[in-house]
C-alpha positions in Angstrom: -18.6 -76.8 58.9 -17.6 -73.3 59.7 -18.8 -70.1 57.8 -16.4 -66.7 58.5 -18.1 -63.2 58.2 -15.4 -60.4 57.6 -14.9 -56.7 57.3 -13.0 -55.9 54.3 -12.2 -52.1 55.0 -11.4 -50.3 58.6 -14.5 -51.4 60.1 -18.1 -50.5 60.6 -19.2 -52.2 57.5 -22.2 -53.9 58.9 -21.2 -57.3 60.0 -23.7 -56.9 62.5 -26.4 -56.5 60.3 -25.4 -59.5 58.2 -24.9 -61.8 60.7 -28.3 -61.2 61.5 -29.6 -62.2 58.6 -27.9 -65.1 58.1 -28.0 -66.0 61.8 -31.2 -68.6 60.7 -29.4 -71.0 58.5 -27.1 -71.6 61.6 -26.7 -73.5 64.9 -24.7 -71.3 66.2 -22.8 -68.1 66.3 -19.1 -67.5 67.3 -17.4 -64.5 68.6 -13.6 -64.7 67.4 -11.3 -61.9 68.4 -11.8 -58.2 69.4 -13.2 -56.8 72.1 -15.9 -54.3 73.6 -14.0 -51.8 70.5 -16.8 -53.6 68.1 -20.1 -52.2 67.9 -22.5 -54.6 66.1 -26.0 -52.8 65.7 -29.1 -54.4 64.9 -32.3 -53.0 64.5 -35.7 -54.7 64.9 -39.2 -53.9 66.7 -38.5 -50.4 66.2 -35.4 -50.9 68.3 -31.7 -50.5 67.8 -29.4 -53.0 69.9 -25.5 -52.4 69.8 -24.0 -55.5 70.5 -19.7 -55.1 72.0 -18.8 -58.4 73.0 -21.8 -60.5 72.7 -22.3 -62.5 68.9 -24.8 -61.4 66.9 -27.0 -64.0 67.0 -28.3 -63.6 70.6 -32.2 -62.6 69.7 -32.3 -65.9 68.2 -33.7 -68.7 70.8 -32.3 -71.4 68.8 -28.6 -70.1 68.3 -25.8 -71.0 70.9 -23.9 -68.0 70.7 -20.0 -68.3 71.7 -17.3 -65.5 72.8 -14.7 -67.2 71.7 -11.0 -67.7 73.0 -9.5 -64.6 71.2 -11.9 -62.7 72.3 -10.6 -59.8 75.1 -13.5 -59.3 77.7 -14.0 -56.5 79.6 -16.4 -57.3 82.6 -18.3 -54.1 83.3 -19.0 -53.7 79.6 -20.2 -57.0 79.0 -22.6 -56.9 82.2 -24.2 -53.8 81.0 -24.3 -55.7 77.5 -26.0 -58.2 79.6 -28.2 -56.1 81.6 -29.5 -54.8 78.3 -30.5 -57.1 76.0 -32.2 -58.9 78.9 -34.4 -56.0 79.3 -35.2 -56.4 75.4 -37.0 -60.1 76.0 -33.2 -62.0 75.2 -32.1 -64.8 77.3 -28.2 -64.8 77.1 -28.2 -67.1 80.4 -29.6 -69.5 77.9 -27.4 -69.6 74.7 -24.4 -67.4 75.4 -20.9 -69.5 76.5 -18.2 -67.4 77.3 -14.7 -69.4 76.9 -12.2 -69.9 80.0 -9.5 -68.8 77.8 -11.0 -65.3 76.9 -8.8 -63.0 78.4 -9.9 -60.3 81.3 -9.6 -56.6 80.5 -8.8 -55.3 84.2 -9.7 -51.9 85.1 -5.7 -51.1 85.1 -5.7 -51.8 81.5 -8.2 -49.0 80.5 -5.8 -46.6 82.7 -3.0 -48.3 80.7 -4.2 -47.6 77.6 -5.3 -44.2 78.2 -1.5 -43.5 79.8 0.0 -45.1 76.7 -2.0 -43.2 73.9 -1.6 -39.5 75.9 2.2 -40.1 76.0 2.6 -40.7 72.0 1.1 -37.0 71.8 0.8 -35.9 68.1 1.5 -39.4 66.9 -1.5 -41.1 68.8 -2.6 -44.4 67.3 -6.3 -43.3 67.7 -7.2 -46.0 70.3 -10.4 -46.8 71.7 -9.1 -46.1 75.1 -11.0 -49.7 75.9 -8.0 -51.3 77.2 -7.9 -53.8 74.7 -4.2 -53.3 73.1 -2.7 -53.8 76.8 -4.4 -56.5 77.4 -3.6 -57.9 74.5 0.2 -57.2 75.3 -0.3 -59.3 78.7 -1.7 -62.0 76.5 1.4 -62.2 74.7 3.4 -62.0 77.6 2.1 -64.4 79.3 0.8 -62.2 82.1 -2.5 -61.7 81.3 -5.8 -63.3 83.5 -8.3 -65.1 81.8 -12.3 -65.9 82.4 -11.0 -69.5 83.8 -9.5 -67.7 86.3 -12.5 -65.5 88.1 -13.7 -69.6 89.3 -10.0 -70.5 90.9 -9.9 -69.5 94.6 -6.3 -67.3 93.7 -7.7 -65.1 91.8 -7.8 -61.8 93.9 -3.5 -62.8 94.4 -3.4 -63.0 90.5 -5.4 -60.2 89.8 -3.3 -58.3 92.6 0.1 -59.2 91.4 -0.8 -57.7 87.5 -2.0 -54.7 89.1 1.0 -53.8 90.9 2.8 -54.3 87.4 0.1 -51.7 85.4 1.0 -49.1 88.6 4.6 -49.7 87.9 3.6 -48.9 84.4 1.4 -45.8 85.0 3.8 -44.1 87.4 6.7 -44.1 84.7 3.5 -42.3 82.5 3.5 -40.5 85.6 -0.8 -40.4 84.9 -3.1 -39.2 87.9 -5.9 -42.0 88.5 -7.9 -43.2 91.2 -8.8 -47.1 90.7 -11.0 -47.4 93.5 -13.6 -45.5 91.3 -13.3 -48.3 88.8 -12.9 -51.7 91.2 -16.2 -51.5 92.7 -17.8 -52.4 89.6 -15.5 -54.7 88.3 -15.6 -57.5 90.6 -19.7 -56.9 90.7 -19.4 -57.8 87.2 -16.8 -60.7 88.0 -19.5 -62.4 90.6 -22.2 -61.9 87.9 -20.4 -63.6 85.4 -19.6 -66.7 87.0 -23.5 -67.4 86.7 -22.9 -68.0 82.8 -21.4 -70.8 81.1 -18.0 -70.6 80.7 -16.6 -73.6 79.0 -13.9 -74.4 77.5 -14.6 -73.2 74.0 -12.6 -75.3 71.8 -13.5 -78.4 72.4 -17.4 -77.2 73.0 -17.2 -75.5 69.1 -15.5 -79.1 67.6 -18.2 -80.9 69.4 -21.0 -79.6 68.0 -19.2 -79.3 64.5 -19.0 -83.4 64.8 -22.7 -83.5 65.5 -23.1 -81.6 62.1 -24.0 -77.9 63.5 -23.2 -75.5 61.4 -21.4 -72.5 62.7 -21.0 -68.8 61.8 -17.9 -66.9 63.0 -18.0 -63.3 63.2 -15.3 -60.8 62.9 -14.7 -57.3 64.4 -13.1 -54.5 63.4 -11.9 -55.5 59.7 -9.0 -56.4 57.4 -7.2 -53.2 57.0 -6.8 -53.1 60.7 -5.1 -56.4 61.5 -2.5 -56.8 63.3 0.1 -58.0 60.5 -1.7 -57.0 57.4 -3.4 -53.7 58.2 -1.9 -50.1 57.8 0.6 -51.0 60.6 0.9 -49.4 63.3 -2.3 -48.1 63.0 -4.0 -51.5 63.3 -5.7 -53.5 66.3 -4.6 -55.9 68.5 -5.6 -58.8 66.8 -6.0 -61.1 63.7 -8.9 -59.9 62.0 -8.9 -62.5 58.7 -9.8 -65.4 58.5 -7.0 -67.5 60.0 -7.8 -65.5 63.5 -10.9 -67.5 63.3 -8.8 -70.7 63.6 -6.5 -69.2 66.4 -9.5 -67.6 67.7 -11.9 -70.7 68.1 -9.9 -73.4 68.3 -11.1 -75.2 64.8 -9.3 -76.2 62.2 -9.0 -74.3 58.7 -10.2 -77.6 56.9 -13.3 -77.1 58.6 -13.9 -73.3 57.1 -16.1 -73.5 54.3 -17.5 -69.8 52.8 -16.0 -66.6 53.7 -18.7 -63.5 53.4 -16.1 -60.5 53.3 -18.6 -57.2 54.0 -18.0 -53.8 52.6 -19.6 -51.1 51.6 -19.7 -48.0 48.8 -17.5 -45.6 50.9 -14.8 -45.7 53.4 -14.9 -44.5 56.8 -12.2 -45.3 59.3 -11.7 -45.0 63.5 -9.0 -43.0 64.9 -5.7 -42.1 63.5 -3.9 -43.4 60.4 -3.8 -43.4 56.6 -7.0 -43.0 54.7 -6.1 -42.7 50.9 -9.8 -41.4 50.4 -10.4 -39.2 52.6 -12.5 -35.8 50.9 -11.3 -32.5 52.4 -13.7 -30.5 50.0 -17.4 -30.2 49.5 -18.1 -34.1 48.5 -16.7 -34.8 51.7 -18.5 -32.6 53.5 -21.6 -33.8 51.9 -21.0 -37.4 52.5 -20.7 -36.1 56.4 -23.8 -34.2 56.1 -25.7 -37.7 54.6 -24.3 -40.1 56.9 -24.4 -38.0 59.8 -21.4 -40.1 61.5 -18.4 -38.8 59.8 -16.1 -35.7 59.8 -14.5 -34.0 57.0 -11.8 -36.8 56.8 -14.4 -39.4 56.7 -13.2 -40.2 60.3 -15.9 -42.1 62.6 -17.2 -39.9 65.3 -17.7 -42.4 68.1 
């Protein structure tokens, strides 16, 4: 049995919060697309933890918690992820699994990206700049590396031959960039990953579903920003419904039971793209004044 947790508007409804809640009545907690573009936060012990890549349900000792397949993975990001909720008493070498089929953000994808969005000027999509739509493209295409692929003893050719493609790509953008600034800490962050558990994810998730553990998967992003049913173009990379739980796991839709879709009593939205609500007179700017995180359009800063 599979549970689904869902944003129902642009984002930033509070999945994170929720899941943490419900995090307790469950085995284990699943990761299904996205990538370090989500910000999760949870707050206990007078602390507040902002979780990217990692599932929700990492403070909890009993949980396995699982980046799923259609998740995009940026190494650096998901070290200092690491680095930090390790400090906070966690044990992620513990209960986090990381799927072989997760695909690798390279360092040439944030440049991508970045190229990409300065070239459409005026009619920007609003991207994260994270990488994630590029690498997403390369998924597609059949280009792309995946966390299987840091074990293989080709990976440095592989990761050397889509390189040369993203410079091909950034010197038609003809974008200034210096990737040895980035590459050092990349492949630290490769080597420390290969201590974790990768696995492959699929089978690992059915497993335990035979053995009667109960699963929650948890969304980023949110429904009006999926890739075929959002305000298209300005959408994500990926499936964020329900069915990219499927796609994004490996399980089978038989096996979802509840969907918890998450919203909340005003709309806010990242980046660029229409926002039928957005307040361009005093309520608005008291609404930015009250929840200290949005502009005049009721645009997320951050």
């Amino acid at each position: 049995m599979i549970d689904v947790v869902l944003g129902l508007q642009w984002g930033d409804e509070g999945k994170g919060k929720i899941v943490d809640v419900l995090t307790p009545q469950y085995d284990v907690v699943a990761r299904f697309q996205g990538g370090p573009n989500a910000g999760h936060s949870l707050e206990f012990g007078g602390q507040k933890h902002v979780l990217n890549t990692i599932p929700s349900g990492i403070f909890h000792e009993h949980c396995i918690n699982i980046i799923g397949n259609g998740v995009v993975i940026d190494p650096v990001t998901l070290k200092k992820e690491i680095d930090k909720i390790t400090a906070s008493g966690a044990r992620p070498e513990k209960n986090l699994y990381i799927s072989e089929k997760a695909h690798l953000i390279l360092p040439t994808h944030r440049l991508v990206d970045a190229a990409s969005e300065a070239n459409k000027g005026e009619h920007k999509i609003g991207s994260t700049l994270r990488g994630i739509s590029p690498t997403y493209q390369d998924k597609i295409g059949r280009s792309g590396l995946r966390i299987g692929d840091i074990l293989s003893a080709d990976f440095i050719t592989k990761y050397n031959k889509a390189v040369a493609h993203h410079k091909t790509l950034l010197d038609r953008f003809n974008f200034n960039y210096n990737l040895n600034e980035h590459e050092p800490a990349f492949f630290e962050a490769i080597e420390f990953l290969k201590k974790f558990q990768i696995v492959s994810s699929e089978y690992f998730i059915n497993n335990l579903m035979s053995k009667g553990k109960k699963v929650l998967a948890e969304g980023a992003q949110g429904t009006l920003l999926d890739i075929d049913f959002g305000t298209y173009p300005f959408v994500t990379s990926s499936n964020t419904i329900t069915g990219g739980a499927c796609s994004g796991l490996g399980v089978a839709p038989q096996k979802i039971k509840r969907v918890f879709g998450i919203f909340k009593a005003y709309c806010t939205r990242v980046g660029s793209g229409p926002f039928p609500t957005e307040l361009n007179n005093e309520t608005g700017e008291l609404l930015r004044l009250l929840f200290g995180r949005c502009d005049l359009t009721g645009h997320l800063f951050g």
